[in-house]
N, C-alpha and C positions, 0 to 999 in steps of 0.2 A: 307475518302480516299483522300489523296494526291494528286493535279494533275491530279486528272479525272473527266471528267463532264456526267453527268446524264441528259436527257433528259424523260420525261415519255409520249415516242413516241405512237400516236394513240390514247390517254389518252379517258375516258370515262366519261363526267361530271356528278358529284351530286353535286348540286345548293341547296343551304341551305338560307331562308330571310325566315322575317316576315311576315304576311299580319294582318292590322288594320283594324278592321271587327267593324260596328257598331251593336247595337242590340247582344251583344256577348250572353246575356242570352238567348235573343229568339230561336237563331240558335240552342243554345244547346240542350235545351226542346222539337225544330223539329225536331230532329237527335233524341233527345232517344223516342220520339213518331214515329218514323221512326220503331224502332227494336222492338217493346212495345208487339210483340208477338212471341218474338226469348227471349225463356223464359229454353232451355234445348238444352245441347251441342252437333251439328252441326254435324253425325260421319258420315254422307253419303255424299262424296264428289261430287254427280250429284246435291245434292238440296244444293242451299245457300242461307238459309232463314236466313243467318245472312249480308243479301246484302240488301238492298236499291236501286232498279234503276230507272233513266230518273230524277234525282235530276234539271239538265239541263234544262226541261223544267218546270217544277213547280215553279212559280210566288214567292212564299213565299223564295225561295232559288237565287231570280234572281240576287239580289247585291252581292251577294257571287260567283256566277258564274259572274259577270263582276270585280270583284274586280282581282280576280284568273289569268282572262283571259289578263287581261291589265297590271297585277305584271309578269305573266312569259311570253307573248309574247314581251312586249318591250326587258327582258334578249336576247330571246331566238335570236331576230333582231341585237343586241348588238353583241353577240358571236357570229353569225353566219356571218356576213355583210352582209346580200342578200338584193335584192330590187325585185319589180315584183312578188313576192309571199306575203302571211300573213299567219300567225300563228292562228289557234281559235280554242276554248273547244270545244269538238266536244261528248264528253262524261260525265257526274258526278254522281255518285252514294255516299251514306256511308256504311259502315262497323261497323259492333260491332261481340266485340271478350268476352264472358263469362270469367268469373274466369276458368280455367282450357283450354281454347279454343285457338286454332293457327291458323293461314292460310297455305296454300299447297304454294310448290315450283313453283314458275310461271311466264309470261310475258306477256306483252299486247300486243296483235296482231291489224292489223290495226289502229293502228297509229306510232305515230313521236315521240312524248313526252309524260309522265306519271307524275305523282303527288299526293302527300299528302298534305292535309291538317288540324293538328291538332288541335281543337277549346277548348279542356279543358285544364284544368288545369295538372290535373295528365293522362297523357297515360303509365298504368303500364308496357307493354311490347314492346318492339324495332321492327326496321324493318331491316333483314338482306339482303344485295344485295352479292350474287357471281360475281366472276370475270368473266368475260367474253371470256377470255383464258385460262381460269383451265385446260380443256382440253385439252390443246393441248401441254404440257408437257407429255413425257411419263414415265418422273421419279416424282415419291413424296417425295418431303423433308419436309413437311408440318411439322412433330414432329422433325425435325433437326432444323425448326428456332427459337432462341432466342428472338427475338422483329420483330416486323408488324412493316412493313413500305408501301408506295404504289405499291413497285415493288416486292413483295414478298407474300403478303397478296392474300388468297385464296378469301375473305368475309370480310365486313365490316359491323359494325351494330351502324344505328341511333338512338339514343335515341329521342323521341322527345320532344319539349321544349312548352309551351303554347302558341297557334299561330303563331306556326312554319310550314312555307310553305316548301316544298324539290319537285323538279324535274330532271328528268332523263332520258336519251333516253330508249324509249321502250323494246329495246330490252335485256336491263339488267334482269337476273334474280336474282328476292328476292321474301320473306313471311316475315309473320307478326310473331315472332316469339312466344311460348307459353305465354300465359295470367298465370303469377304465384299468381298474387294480390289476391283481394277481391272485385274487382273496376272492373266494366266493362269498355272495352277500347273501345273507338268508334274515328271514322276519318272518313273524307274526300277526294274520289278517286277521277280522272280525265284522261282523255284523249286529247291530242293536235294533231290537226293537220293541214296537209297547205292544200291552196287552192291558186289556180293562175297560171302562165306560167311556170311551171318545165323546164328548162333549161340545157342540157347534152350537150357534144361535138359537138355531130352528131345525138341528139335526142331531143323534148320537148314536155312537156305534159301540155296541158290544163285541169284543175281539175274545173270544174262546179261549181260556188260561190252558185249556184240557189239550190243544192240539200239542204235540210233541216235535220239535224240529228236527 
């Protein structure tokens, strides 16, 4: 387009980097002794015995919870320029997804930032995120568009790469989408959040460093 400039106002980041993880076998072997009894596929959506939690507090996972926390809070200091607050994992679980299995449409409540973390090699199925204004069109031309771009696109979906980190404000929604392989897919969840002097116009909030997750 000639002459016009594009702006992608209010934009919503998904943050895509590495993380070099030492011990990469061990981590792995912990994660699938993690799920080692999530052995048939998941169809009651109140149990998630294919969930792992308080990975956070578990000794064996603790360099991997600071590797995580010190790779996306410096980002998150970066883009954001704040000072008087900090960023910390305030959350970490895994996930494993069977041949045939998916995750439900969702979002993380109570915090700031979310995250993956992929640690094998092959993760046979993507993670798809919705836009966060779909709804608020009340026309769908969804099957009138030709080619995805960022200002058109309803969903976007990550593939991911072997020790590939992605984070993203909480309040985006995605899932994990079906498990078509043969390979069980397993990953690493997170939760970020701040702590410190919250700062408004005409308001601030002190957030308690003492409380313990």
């Amino acid at each position: 387009m000639n002459n016009v400039e594009l702006e992608p106002l209010f934009a919503s980041p998904l943050i895509k980097t590495t993380l070099d993880v030492s011990c990469l076998v061990d981590l792995r072997k912990n994660i699938i002794s993690n799920h080692s009894n999530h052995t048939t596929i998941n169809d009651d959506i109140e149990v998630d015995s294919n969930v792992c939690l308080g990975l956070h507090k578990k000794k064996k996972f603790f360099n991997l919870k600071k590797s995580i926390e010190h790779k996306v809070c410096s980002v998150l200091h970066d883009l954001y320029n704040v000072e008087g607050i900090e960023f910390y994992l305030c959350d970490m679980w895994s996930t494993c997804c069977l041949p045939g299995e998916g995750g439900d449409h969702h979002f993380h409540a109570n915090s700031f930032y979310s995250g993956v973390f992929y640690p094998f090699e092959d993760t046979p199925s993507g993670l798809v995120f919705y836009s966060p204004v779909e709804d608020k069109f009340s026309l769908d031309i969804t099957g009138n568009i030709t080619h995805n771009h960022q200002f058109n696109t309803p969903n976007y979906v990550v593939n991911p790469k072997e020790c590939e980190l992605i984070f993203f404000p909480s309040y985006l929604h995605h899932k994990v989408l079906k498990n078509k392989s043969k390979t069980t897919r397993y990953s690493i969840a997170f939760n970020i959040y701040i702590k410190g002097n919250l700062k408004a116009p005409t308001s601030s909030l002190l957030i308690n460093t003492s409380i313990k997750a």
